[in-house]
Each structure stands twice: as C-alpha cells, then as structure tokens.
N, C-alpha and C positions, 0 to 999 in steps of 0.2 A: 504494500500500500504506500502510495506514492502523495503528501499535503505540499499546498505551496501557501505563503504565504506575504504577500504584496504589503510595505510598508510604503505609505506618499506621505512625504514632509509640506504641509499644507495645513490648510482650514478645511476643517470637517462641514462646515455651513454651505459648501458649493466642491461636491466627489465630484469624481466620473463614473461613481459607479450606476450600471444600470437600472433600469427598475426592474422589482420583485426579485434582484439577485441575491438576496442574504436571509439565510434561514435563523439566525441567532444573531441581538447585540449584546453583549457586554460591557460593562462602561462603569467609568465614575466621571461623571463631570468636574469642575470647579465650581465649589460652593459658594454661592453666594452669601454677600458678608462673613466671610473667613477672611481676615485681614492678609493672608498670602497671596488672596488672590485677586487681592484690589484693584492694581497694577494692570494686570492682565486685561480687566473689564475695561478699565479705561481706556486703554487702550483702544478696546474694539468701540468707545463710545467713551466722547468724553463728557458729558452730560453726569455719568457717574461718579469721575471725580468732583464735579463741584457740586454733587445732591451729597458725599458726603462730607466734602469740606463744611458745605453749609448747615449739616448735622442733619439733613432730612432721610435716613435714615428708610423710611417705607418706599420712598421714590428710587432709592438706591437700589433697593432690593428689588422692586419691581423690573428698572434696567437692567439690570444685571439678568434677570430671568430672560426678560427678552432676548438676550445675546444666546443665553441657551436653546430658547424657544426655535430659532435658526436652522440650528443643528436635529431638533426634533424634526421640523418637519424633512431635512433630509431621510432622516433616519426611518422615518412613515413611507417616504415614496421608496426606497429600497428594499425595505421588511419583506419577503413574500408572504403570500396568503396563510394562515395558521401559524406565519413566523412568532417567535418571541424574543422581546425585549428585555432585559434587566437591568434595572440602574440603579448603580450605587449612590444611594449620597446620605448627606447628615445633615442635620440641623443646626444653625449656627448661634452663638451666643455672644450679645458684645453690646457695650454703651455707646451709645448715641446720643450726642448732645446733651451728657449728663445722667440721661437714662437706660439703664440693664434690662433690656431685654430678648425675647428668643424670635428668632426668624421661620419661620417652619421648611425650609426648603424641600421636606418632600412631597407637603399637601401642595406645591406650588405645582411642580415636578408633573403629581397627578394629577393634577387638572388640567394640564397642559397638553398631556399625552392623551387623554381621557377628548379633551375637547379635538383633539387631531384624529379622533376617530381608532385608535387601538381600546380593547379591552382591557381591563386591569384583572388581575387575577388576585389572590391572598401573597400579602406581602411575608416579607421574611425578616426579623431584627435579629445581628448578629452584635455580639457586644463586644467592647475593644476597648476593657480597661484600662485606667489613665492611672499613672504614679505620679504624675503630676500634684506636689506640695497644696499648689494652687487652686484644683480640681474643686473644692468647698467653697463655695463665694459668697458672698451677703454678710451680713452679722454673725459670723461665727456661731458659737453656742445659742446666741438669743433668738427668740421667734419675735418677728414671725419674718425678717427681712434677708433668710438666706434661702437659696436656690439648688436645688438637686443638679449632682454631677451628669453629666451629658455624658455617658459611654455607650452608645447605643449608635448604630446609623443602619438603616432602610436599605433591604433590598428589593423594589418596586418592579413588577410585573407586569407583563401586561402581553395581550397576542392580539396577531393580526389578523380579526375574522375569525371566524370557527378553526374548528380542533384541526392539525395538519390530516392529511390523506395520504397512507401508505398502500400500495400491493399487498394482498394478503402475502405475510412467509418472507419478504422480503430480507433476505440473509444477512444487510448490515444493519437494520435495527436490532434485529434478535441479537447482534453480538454487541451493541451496543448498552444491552442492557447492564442493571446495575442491580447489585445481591438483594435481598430482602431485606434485610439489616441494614443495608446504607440505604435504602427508601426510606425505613423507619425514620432514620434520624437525617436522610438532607431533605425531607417533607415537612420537617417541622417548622410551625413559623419564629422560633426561637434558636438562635444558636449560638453558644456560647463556648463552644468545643474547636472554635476553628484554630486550625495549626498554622503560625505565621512563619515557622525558621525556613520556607523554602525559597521565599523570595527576598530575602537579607540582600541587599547594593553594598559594593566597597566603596562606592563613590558617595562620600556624603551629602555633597553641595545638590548633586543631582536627587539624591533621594530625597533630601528636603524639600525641593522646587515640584518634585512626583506628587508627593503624599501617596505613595505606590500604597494598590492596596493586598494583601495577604493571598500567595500563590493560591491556597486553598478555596479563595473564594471562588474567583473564575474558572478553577479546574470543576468544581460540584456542580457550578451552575452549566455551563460543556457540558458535562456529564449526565446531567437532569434532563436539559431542554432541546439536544443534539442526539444527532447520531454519526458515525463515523461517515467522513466526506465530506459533511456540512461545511457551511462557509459561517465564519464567526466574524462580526466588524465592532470593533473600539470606536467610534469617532472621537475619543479623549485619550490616545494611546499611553499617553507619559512614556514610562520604562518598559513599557510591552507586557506586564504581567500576563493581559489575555494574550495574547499571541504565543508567549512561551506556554502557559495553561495549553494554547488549541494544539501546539506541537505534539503536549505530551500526553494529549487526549485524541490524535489522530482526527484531528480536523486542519481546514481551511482554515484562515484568518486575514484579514484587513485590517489596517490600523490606517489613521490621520493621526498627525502629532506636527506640532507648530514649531518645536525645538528641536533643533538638528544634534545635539548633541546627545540625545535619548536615542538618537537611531546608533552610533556606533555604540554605546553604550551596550544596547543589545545584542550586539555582535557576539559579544564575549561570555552573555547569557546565554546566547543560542547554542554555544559551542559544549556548553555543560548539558542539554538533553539529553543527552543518550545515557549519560548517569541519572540525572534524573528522573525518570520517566522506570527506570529499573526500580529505584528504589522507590516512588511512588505505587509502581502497579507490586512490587515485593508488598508492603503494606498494607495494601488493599485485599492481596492473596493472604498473610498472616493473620489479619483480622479476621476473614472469613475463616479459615480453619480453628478458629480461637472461639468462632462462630457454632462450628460443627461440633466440636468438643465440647461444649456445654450441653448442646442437647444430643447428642449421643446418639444413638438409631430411631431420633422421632424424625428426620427428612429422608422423604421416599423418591426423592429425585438425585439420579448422578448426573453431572456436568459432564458435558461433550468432549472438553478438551481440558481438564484437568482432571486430578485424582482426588477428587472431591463431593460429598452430596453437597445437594442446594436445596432450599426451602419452594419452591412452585417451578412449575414446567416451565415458566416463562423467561429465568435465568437460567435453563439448560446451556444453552448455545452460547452463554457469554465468552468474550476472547476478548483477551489482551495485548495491542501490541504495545511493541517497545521502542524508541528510536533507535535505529544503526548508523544513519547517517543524514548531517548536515550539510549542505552547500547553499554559498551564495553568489548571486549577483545583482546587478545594477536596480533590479525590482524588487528584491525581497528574498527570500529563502526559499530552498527545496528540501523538501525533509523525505526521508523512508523510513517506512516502520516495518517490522519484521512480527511475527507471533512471536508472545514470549515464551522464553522454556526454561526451566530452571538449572 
C-alpha cells in the first residue's frame, strides 16, 4: 500500500483543491483571543488590532472568527458527501479592558459550520492538564470572585450529508476496522487518557509558535472516521501532526500551512515513521492481547491475520500496516506501508 501526501505552503482560505475531494479534516485552528495569536489575525485584518487596542474585546472576537469563517467554507466545498470534519479548538480566557472574561470559541466554531450546512455530531472533550502556578485566577481562597481552570478543549464534529456509502464487503474498511475495546473508549465523549510523548519537537521556538497538538489525537480520530486510502486535509497544518498521524495510519493527507519553516521541520518527523508507526501498531497489538487475557475463552471470534481472538465478527479482518519506506519530493511525501509481522 502505497499514501502520498501533498504539503502547499499557502493560505488555507483559497486551495486548489477540488471539490468533494477529501473524505476527513482534521484540524486545530488559531484561537481566537489567545494572545499568541493576535498577530496572526491582524495581520489577515487589521480592524482586529485596533478593536483590541481599543479594549472592545467582542468585536475582536467576532473578527477574528470571520478570518476563520474563510477557511470553513473552503473546507465545506471540498468535504465529500458523508465526509467528516473534526476540529480542535478551546476556549479562550483573558481581560479586556479591565474585565476577565471567557470567549466561547467552540459555540462560535459550531454555529458556523452548522450554519455552512454540515451536520454536527456528539462532540468529544479531551483534557490537557495545566501545571501552570497561575492556572487558579480570581481571588484566591475567597468567593465568590475566582474562576475555574480551563483544561479542557473540544473536539467538534460534524459530516457532510448522511452516513458515507460503502460496497457491501469492501476489503479496506473491514481492515480498517478498530478492536472492540478501542471503540469502547475512543467513542467516548470524554477523554482524558490521551498519550502526548509521541509528538514531543526539539525545536522549541517552533513548537511554541504550533501549539502542536498531541500525536494521539489525530491518529484516533484517522482511525474512527477513515478508512485506509482516505485522503485527510489540515487547512491549519503547523508541525504536521495530522499528516504524520495519516502516515502512520495508512492514509492520504493535505496540509496548508502559512510558515515555511514547519515544512522542513517535518522532514525530519517524517523520517522517524517507520519506527513509529511499529511501535504504535506494537501497542495497539499488546493492549488487545492484554484485552484477550482478561476474558479468557469468553471471545468466539479468531482474527484473520493474527494469533489472536476478537470480540465481534466485524474486527475479524483487521490489518495493520506499518511504514517501510519514506521518500520525498518537490510536492510532499511518498510513503509504503507493508502488513505488519512481528
């Protein structure tokens, strides 16, 4: 199995890509009102810098969204039919003009999508505890003037049109599937298990300017809403995490990313999948044995191509490949994946 993956150093607000070509987005935007990403807004509109120099705060917020708003509706006219959408983002929190308060960015987000005509589906909150000293703001010990820590951000959902339409038997969804155990827990709307060591940068300056967010996110959500083939697009690429995620999940990928230096950067990610994507799908194989081993001879189904039972007929036929090889050029990446074997 043969995935390519096209990265364009550009604006997401105006691809080339076709219409109805992408079966999956993945994405985190820039949040509005996070002071990182002030700059940025202004830039695409400077009306924002001076709503908040002038401290109006809602109107800023509002711009800002519309800059996003841009990028949505590309992302509507390429979705194809039954596609889905997932977008990361969080809610921001900051004084304005003297007053503290919360911005909702993902009720914005969904209204936004919502009013472009995709479906929303049951969202997902994953948490991402802070050590930040800081993290407790207001009056300290006293009520009633302090405010709860914000470690929480939205995974918002949403598809294009009714449920996708497969071939009966079609061989790479059956192997696309995912154990009964990891349905159980990446279906949940809570999750607070997610594993972040795999997408760690040695580049600090860049991973600041990212806010990359955790390998594990984009690889589950691949893995839930795809099947192998699929084409995945970023339009907010940063450090590539979904495009590394689609590598190691045997998909397609797209990315837009506005910073040229995010694209070599991923060079030297890209070069680490074929270890990573072993010790991912190793993982994912230990856990389910770890799976089998608990309940002992209650699963009456064996798996097709490992030494293993599985809990329903319907992850018989799962396969996993692995990366073997990397190449690049002037477009973006070529990847091969091989069945794993142990």
């Amino acid at each position: 199995m043969e995935t390519e993956h096209e990265i364009h150093v550009g604006d997401a607000r105006d691809t080339s890509l076709p219409d109805d070509s992408i079966d999956l987005v993945v994405t985190s935007p820039p949040y509005p009102m996070i002071e990182m990403w002030d700059d940025l807004f202004a830039d695409a509109n400077p009306e924002i810098e001076t709503a908040l120099s002038a401290g109006d705060g809602d109107t800023a917020f509002e711009l800002m969204h519309d800059e996003l708003d841009a990028v949505w509706a590309e992302l509507v006219r390429v979705l194809k039919p039954g596609g889905i959408a997932v977008i990361n983002v969080g809610d921001a929190t900051r004084k304005v003009d003297g007053t503290f308060q919360s911005f909702p960015n993902h009720a914005h987000v969904l209204r936004d999508l919502r009013e472009r005509g995709l479906k929303s589906l049951p969202d997902i909150l994953w948490r991402k505890p802070s050590n930040r000293l800081t993290k407790f703001m207001g009056s300290g010990m006293l009520p009633p003037n302090a405010y709860a820590a914000l470690e929480h951000e939205y995974l918002l959902v949403f598809r294009n049109g009714d449920t996708r339409e497969f071939e009966p038997g079609v061989d790479h969804r059956y192997e696309s599937s995912y154990f009964w155990e990891e349905r159980n827990e990446w279906f949940s709307d809570l999750w607070t298990d997610v594993r972040g060591e795999e997408q760690l940068l040695d580049h600090g300056d860049l991973r600041e300017r990212s806010a990359a967010f955790p390998f594990e996110l984009p690889y589950r959500l691949i893995s839930m809403f795809s099947v192998y083939g699929d084409t995945v697009l970023d339009p907010f690429w940063g450090t590539g995490t979904t495009s590394l995620a689609a590598m190691v999940a045997g998909r397609n990928s797209v990315g837009y990313e506005l910073e040229p230096d995010f694209v070599e950067l991923f060079a030297e990610r890209a070069e680490t999948t074929p270890e990573l994507s072993r010790s991912v799908i190793s993982r994912r194989l230990d856990d389910h044995r770890a799976f089998v081993g608990d309940h002992g001879g209650d699963l009456k189904y064996d798996a097709t191509y490992y030494d293993f039972a599985v809990k329903t007929a319907q992850e018989r036929d799962i396969r996993l490949y692995a990366v073997s090889d990397v190449e690049r050029d002037e477009t973006g990446f070529f990847v091969t994946h091989e069945p794993y074997s142990e």
